[in-house]
PDB file as gemmi writes it, atoms N, CA and C in Angstrom:
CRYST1    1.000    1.000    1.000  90.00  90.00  90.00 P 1                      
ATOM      1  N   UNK A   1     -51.022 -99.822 -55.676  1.00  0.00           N  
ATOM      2  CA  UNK A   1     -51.771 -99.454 -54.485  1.00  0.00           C  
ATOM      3  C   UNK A   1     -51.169 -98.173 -53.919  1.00  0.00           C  
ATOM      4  N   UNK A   2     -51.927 -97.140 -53.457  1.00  0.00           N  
ATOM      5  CA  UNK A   2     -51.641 -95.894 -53.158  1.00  0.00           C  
ATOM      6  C   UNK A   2     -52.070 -95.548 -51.374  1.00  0.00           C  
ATOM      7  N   UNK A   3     -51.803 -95.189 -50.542  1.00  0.00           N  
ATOM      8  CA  UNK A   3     -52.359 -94.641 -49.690  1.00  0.00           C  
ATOM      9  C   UNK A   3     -53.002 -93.778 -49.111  1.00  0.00           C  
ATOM     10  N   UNK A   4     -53.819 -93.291 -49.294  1.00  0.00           N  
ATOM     11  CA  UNK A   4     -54.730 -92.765 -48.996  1.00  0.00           C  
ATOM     12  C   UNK A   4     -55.087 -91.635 -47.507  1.00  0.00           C  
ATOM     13  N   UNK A   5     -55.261 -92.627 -47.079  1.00  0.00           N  
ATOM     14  CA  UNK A   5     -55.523 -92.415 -45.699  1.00  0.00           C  
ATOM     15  C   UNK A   5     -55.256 -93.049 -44.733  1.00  0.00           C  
ATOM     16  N   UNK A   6     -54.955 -92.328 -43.409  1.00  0.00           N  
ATOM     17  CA  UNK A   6     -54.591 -93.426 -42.051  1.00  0.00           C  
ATOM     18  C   UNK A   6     -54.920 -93.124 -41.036  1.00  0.00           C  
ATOM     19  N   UNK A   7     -54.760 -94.179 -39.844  1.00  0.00           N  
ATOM     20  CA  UNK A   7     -55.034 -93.935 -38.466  1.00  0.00           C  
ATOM     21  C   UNK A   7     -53.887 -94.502 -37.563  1.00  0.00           C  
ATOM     22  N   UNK A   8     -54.030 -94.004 -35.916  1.00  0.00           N  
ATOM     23  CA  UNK A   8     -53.226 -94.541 -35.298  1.00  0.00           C  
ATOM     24  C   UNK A   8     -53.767 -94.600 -34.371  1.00  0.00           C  
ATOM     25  N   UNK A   9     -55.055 -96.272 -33.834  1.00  0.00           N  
ATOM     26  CA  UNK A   9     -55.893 -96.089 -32.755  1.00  0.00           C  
ATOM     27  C   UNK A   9     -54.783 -96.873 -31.996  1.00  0.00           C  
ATOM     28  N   UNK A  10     -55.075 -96.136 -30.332  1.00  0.00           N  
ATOM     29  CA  UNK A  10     -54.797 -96.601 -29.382  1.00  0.00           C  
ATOM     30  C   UNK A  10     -55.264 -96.615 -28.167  1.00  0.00           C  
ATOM     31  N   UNK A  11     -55.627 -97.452 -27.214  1.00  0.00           N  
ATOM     32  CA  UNK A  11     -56.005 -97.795 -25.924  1.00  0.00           C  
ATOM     33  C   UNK A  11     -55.032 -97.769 -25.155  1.00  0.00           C  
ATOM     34  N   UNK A  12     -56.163 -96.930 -24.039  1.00  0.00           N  
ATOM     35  CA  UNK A  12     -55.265 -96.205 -23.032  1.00  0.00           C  
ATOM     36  C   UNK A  12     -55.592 -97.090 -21.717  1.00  0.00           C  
ATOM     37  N   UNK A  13     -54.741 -97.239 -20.583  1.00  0.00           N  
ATOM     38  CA  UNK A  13     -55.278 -98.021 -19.572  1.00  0.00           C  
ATOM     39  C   UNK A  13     -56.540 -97.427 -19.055  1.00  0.00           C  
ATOM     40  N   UNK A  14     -57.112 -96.555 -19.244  1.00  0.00           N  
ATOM     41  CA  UNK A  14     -58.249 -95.902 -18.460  1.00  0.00           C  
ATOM     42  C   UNK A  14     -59.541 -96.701 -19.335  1.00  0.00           C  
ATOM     43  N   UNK A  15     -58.805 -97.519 -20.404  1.00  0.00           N  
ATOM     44  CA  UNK A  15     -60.380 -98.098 -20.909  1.00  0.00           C  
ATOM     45  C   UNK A  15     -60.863 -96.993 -22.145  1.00  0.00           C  
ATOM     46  N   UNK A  16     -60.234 -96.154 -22.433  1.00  0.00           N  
ATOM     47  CA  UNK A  16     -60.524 -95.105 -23.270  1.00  0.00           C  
ATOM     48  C   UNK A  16     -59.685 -94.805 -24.443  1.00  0.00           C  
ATOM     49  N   UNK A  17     -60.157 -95.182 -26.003  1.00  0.00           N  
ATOM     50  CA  UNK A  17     -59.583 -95.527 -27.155  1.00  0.00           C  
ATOM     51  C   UNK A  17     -59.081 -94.075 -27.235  1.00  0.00           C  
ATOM     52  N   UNK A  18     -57.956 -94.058 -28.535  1.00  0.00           N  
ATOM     53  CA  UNK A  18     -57.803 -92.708 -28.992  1.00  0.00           C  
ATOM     54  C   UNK A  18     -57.568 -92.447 -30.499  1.00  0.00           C  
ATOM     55  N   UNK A  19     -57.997 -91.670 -31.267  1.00  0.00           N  
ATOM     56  CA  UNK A  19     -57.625 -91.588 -32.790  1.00  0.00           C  
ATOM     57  C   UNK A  19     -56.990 -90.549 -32.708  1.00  0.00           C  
ATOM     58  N   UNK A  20     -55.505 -91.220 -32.469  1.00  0.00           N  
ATOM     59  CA  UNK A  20     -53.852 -90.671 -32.503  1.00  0.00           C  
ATOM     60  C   UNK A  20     -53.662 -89.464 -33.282  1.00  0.00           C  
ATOM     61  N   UNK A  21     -53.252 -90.405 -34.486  1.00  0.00           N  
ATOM     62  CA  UNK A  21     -52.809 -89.633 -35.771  1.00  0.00           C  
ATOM     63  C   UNK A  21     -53.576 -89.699 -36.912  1.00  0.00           C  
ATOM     64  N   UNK A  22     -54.540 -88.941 -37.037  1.00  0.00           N  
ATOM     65  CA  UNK A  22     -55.386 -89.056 -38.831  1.00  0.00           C  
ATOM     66  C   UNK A  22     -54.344 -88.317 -39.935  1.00  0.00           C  
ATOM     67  N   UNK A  23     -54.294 -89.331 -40.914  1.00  0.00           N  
ATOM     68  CA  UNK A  23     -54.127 -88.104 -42.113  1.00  0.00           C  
ATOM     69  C   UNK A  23     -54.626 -88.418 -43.243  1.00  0.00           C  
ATOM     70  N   UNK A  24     -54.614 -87.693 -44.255  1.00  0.00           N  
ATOM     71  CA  UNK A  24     -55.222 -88.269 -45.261  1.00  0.00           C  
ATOM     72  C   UNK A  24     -55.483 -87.163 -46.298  1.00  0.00           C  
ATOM     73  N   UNK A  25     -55.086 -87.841 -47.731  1.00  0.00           N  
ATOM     74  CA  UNK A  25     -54.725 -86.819 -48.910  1.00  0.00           C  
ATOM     75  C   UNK A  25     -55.648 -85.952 -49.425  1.00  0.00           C  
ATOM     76  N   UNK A  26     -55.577 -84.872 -48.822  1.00  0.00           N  
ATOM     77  CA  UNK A  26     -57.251 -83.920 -49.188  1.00  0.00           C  
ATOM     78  C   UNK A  26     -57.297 -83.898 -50.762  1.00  0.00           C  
ATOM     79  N   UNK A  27     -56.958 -83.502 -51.920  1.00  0.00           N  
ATOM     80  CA  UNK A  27     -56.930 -83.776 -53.084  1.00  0.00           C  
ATOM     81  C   UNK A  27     -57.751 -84.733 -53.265  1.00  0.00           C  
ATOM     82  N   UNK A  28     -57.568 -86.154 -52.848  1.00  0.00           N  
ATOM     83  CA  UNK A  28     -58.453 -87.339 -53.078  1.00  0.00           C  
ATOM     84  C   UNK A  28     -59.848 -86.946 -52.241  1.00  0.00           C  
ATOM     85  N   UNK A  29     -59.871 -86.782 -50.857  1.00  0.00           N  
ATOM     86  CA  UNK A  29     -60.707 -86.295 -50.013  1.00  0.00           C  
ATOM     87  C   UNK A  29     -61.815 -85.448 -50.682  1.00  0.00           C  
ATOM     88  N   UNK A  30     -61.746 -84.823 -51.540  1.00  0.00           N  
ATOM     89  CA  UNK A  30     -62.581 -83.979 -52.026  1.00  0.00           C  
ATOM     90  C   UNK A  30     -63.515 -84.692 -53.526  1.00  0.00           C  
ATOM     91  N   UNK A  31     -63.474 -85.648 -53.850  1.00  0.00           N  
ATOM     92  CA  UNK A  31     -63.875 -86.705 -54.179  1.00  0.00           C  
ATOM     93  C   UNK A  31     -64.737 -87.702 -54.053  1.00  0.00           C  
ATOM     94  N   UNK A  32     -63.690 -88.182 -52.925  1.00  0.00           N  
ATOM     95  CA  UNK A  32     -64.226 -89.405 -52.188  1.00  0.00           C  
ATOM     96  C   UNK A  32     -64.179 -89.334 -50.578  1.00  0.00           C  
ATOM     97  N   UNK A  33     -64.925 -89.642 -49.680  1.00  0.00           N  
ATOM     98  CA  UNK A  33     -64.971 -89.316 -48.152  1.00  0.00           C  
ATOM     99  C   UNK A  33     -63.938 -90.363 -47.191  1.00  0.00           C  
ATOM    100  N   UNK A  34     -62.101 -89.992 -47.920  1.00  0.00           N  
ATOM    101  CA  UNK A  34     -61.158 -90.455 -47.292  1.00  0.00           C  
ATOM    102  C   UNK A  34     -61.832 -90.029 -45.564  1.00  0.00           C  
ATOM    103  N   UNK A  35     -61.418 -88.954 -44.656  1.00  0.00           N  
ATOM    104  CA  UNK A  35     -61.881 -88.736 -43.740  1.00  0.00           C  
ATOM    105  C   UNK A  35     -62.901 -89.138 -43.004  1.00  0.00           C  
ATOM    106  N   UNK A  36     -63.965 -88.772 -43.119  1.00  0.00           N  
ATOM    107  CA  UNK A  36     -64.981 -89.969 -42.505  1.00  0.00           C  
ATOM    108  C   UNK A  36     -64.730 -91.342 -42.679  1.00  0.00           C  
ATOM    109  N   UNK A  37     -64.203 -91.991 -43.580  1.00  0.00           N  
ATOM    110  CA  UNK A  37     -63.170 -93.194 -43.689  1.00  0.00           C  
ATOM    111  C   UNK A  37     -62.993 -93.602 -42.429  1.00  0.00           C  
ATOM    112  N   UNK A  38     -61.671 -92.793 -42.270  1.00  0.00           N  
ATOM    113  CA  UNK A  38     -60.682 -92.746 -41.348  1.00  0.00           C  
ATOM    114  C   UNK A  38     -61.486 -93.052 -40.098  1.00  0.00           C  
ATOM    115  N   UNK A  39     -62.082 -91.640 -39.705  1.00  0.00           N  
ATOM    116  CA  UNK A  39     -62.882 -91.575 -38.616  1.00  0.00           C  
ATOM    117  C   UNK A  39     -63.905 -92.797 -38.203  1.00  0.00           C  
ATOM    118  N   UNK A  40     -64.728 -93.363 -38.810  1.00  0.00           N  
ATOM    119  CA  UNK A  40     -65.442 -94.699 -38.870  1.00  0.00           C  
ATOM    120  C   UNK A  40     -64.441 -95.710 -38.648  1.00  0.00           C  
ATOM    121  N   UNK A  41     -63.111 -95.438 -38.942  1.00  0.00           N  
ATOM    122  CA  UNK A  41     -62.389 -96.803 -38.693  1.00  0.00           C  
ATOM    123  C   UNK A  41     -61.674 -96.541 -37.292  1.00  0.00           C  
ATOM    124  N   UNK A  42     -61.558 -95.477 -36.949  1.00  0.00           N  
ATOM    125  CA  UNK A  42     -61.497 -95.532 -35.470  1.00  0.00           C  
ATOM    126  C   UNK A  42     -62.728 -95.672 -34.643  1.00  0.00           C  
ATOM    127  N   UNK A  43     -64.068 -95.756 -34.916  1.00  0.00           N  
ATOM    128  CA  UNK A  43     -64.469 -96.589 -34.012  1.00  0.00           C  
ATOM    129  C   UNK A  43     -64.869 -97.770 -34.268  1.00  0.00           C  
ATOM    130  N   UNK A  44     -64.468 -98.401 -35.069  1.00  0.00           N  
ATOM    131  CA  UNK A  44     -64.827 -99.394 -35.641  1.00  0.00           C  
ATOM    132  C   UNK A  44     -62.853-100.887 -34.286  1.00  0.00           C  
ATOM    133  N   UNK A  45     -62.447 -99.204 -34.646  1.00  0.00           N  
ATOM    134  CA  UNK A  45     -60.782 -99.880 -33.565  1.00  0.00           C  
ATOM    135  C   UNK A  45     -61.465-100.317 -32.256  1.00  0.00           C  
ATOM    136  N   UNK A  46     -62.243 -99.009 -31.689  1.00  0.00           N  
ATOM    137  CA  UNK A  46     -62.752 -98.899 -30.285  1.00  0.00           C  
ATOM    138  C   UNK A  46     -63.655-100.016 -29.909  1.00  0.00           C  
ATOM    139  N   UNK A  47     -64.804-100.075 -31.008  1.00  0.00           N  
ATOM    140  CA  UNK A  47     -65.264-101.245 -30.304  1.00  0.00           C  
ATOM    141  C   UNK A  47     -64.459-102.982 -30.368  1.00  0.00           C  
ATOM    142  N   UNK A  48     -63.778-102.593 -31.364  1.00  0.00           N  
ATOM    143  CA  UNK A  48     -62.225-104.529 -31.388  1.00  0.00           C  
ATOM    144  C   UNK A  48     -61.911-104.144 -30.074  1.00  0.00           C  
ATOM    145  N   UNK A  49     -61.323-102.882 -29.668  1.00  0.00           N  
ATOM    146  CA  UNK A  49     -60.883-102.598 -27.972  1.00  0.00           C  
ATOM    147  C   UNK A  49     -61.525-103.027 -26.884  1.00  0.00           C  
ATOM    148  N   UNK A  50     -63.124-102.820 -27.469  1.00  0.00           N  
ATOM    149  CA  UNK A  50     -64.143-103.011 -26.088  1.00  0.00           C  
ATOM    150  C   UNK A  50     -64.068-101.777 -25.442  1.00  0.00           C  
ATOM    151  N   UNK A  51     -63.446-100.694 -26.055  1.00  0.00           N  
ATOM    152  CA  UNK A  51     -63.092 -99.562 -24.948  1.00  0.00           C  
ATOM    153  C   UNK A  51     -64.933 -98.830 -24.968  1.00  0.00           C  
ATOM    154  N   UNK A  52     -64.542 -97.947 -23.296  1.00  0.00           N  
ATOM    155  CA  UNK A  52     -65.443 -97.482 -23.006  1.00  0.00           C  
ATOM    156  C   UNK A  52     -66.192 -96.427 -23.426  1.00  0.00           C  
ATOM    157  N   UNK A  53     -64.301 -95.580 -24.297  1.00  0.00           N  
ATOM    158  CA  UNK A  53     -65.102 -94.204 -25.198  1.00  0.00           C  
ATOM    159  C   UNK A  53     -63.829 -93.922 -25.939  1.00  0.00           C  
ATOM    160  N   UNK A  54     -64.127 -93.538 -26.671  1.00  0.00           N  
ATOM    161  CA  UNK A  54     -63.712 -92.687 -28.331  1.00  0.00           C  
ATOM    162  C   UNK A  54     -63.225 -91.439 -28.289  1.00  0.00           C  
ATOM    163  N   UNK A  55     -61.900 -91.192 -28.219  1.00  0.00           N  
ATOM    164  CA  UNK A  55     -61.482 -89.183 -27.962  1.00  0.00           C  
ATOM    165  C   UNK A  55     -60.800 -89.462 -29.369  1.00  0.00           C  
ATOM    166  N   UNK A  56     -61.263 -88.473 -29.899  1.00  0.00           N  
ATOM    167  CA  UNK A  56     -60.855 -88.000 -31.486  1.00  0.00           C  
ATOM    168  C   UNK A  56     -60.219 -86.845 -31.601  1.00  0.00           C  
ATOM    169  N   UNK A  57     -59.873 -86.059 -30.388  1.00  0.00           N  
ATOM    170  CA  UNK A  57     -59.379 -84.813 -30.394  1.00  0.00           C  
ATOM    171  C   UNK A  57     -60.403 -83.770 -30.784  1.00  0.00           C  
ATOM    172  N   UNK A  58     -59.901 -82.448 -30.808  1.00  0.00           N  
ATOM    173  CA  UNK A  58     -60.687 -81.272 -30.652  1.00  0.00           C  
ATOM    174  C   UNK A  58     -60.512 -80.476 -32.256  1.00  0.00           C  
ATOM    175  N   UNK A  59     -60.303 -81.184 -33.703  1.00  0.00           N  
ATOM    176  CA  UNK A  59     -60.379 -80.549 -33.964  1.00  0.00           C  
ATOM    177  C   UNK A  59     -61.061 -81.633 -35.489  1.00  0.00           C  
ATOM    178  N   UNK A  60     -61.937 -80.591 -36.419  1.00  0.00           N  
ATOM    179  CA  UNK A  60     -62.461 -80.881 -37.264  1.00  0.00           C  
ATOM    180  C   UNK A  60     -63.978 -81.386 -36.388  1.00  0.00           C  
ATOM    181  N   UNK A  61     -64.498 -80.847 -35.966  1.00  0.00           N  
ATOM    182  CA  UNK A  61     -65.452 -81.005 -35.270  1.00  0.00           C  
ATOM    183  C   UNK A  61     -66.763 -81.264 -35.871  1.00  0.00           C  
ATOM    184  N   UNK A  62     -67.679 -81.115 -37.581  1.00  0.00           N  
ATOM    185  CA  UNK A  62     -68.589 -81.381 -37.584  1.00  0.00           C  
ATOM    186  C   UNK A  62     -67.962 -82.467 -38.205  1.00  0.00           C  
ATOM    187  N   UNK A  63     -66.967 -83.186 -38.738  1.00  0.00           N  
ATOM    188  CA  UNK A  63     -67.332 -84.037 -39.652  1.00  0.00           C  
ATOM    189  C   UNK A  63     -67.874 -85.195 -38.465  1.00  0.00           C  
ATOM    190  N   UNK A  64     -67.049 -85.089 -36.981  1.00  0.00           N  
ATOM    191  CA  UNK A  64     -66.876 -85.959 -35.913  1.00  0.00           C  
ATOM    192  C   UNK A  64     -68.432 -86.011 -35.559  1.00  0.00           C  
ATOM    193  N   UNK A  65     -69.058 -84.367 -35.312  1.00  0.00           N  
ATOM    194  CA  UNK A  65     -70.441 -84.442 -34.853  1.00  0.00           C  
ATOM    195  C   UNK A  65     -71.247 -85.069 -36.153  1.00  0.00           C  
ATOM    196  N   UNK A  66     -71.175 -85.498 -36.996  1.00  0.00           N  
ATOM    197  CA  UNK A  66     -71.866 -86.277 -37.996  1.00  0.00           C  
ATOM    198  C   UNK A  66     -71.961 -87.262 -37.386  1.00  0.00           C  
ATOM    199  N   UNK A  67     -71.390 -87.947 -36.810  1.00  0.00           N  
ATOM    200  CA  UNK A  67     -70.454 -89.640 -36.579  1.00  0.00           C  
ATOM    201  C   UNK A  67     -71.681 -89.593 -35.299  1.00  0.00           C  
ATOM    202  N   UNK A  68     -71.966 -88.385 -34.654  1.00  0.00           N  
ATOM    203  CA  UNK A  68     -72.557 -88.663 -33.287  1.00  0.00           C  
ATOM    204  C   UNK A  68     -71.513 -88.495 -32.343  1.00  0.00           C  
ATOM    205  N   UNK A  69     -70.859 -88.068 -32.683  1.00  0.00           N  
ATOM    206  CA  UNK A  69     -69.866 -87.592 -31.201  1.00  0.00           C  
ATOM    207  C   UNK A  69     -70.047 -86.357 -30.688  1.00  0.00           C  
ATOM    208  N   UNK A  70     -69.644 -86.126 -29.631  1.00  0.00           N  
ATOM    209  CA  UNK A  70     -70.092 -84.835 -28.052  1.00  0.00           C  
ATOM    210  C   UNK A  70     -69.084 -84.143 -27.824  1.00  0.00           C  
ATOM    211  N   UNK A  71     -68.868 -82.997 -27.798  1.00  0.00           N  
ATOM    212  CA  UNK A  71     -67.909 -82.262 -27.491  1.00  0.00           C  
ATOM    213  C   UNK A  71     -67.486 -82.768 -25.968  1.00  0.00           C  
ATOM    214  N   UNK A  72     -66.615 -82.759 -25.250  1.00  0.00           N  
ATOM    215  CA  UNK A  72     -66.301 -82.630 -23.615  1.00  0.00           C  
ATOM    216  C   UNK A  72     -65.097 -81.467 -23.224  1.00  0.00           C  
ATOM    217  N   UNK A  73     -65.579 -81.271 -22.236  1.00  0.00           N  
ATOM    218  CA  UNK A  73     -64.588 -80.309 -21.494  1.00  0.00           C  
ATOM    219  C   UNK A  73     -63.175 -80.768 -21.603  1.00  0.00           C  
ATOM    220  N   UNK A  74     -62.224 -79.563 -21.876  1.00  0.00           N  
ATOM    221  CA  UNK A  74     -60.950 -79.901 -21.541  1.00  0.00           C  
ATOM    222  C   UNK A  74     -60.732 -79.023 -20.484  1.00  0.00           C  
ATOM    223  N   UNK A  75     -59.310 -79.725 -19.959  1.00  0.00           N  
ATOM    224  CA  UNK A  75     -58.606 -79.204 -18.779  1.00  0.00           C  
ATOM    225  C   UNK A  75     -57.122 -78.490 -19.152  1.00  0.00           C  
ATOM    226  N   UNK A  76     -56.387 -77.506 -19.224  1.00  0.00           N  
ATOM    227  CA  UNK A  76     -55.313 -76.990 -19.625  1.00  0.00           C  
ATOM    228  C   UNK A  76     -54.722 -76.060 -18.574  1.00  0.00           C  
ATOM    229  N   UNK A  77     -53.645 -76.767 -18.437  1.00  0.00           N  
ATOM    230  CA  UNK A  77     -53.206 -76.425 -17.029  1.00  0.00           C  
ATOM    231  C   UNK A  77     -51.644 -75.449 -17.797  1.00  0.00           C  
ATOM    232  N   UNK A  78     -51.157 -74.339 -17.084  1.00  0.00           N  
ATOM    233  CA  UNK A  78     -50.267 -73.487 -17.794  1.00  0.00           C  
ATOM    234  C   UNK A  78     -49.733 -72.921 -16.954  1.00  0.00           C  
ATOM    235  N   UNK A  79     -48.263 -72.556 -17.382  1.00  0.00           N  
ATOM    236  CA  UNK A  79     -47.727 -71.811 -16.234  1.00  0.00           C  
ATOM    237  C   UNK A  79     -46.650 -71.516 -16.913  1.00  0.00           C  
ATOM    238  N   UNK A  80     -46.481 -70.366 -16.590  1.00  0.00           N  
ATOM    239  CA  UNK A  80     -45.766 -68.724 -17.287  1.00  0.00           C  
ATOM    240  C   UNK A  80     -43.793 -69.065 -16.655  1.00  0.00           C  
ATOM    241  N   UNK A  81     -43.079 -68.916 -17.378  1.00  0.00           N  
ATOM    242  CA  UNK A  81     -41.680 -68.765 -17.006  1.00  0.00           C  
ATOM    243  C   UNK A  81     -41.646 -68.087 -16.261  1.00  0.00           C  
ATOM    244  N   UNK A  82     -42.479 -66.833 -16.047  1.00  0.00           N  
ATOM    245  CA  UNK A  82     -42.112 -65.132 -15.572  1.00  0.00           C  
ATOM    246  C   UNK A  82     -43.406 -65.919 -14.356  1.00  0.00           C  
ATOM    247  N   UNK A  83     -42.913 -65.690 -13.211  1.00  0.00           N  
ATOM    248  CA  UNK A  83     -44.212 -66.077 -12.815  1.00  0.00           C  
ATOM    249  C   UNK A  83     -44.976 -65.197 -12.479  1.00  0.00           C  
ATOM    250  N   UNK A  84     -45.085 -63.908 -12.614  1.00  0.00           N  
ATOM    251  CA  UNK A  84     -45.686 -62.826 -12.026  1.00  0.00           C  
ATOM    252  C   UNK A  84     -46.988 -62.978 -13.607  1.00  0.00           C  
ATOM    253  N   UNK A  85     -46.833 -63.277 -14.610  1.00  0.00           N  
ATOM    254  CA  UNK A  85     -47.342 -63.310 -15.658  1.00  0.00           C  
ATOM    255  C   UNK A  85     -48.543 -64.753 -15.174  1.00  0.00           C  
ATOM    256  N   UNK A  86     -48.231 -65.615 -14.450  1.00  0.00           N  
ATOM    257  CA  UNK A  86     -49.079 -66.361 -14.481  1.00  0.00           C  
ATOM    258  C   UNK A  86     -50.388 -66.246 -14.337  1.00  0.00           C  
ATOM    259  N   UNK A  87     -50.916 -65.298 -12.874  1.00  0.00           N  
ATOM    260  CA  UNK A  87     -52.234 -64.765 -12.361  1.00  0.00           C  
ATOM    261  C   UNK A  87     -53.047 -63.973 -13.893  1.00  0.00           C  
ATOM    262  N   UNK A  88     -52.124 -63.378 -14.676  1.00  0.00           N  
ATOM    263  CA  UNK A  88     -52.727 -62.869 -15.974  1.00  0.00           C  
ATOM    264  C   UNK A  88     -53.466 -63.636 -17.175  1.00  0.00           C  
ATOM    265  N   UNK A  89     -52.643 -64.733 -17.115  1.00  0.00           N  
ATOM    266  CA  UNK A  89     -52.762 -65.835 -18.227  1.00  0.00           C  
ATOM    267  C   UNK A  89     -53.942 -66.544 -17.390  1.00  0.00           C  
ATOM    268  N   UNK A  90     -53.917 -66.947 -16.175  1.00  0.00           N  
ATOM    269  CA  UNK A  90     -54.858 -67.194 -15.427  1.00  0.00           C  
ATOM    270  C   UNK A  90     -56.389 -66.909 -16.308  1.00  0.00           C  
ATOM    271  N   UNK A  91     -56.388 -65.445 -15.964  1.00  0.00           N  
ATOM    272  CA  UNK A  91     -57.526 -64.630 -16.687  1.00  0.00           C  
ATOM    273  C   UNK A  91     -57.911 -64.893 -17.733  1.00  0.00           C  
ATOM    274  N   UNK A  92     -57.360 -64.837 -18.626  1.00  0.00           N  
ATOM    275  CA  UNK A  92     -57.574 -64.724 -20.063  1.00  0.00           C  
ATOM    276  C   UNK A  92     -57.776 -66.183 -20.599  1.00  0.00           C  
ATOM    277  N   UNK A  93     -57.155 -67.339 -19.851  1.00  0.00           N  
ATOM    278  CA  UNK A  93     -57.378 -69.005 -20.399  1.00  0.00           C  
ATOM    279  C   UNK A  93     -58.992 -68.982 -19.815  1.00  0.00           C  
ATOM    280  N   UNK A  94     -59.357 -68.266 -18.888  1.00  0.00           N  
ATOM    281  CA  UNK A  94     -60.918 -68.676 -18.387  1.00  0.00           C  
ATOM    282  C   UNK A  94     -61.740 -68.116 -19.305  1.00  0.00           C  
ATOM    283  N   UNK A  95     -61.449 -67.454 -20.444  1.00  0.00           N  
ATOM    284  CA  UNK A  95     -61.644 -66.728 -21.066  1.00  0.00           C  
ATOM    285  C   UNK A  95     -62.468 -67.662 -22.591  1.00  0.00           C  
ATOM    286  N   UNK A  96     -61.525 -68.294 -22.677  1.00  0.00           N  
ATOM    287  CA  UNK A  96     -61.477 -69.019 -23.822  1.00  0.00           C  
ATOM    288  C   UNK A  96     -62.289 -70.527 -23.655  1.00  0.00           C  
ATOM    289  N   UNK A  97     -62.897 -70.866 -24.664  1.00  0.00           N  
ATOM    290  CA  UNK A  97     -64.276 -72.156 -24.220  1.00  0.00           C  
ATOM    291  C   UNK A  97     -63.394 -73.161 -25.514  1.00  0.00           C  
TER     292      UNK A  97                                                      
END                                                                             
């Protein structure tokens, strides 16, 4: 038996599942659909949870929008050592979607 692929779902007190840690051996992946795997088995965690919603993180985004999942806003809050640099970074994070 070999491993493949994995997950690390977890529920958060807010009622809101999370798919932690994915990984999974792209070599095989290209084959066989380890990944969507994965992904199906985190919500497959969420609803054993009863949780209210599913955050998969922000990245690999169509295989997720296959699944039917929605992008949502993030919030990223930052602040510069130098603080005179902060009002700049300010700028440029509003910048970025």
């Amino acid at each position: 038996m070999r491993i493949v692929g994995f997950v690390t779902s977890l529920m958060g007190p807010d009622g809101e599942a999370h798919g932690y840690v994915i990984g999974y051996e792209p070599e095989v992946n290209e084959t066989l659909p380890i990944y969507l795997s994965v992904l199906q088995s985190t919500v497959d965690d969420a609803i054993g949870f009863r949780a209210s919603r599913l955050s998969l993180g922000r990245t690999a985004l169509t295989p997720k929008a296959n699944l039917g999942c929605l992008p949502q806003p993030m919030v990223c809050l930052i602040r510069h050592r130098v603080p005179t640099m902060n009002p700049l970074l300010s700028v440029m994070f509003r910048l970025v979607e």
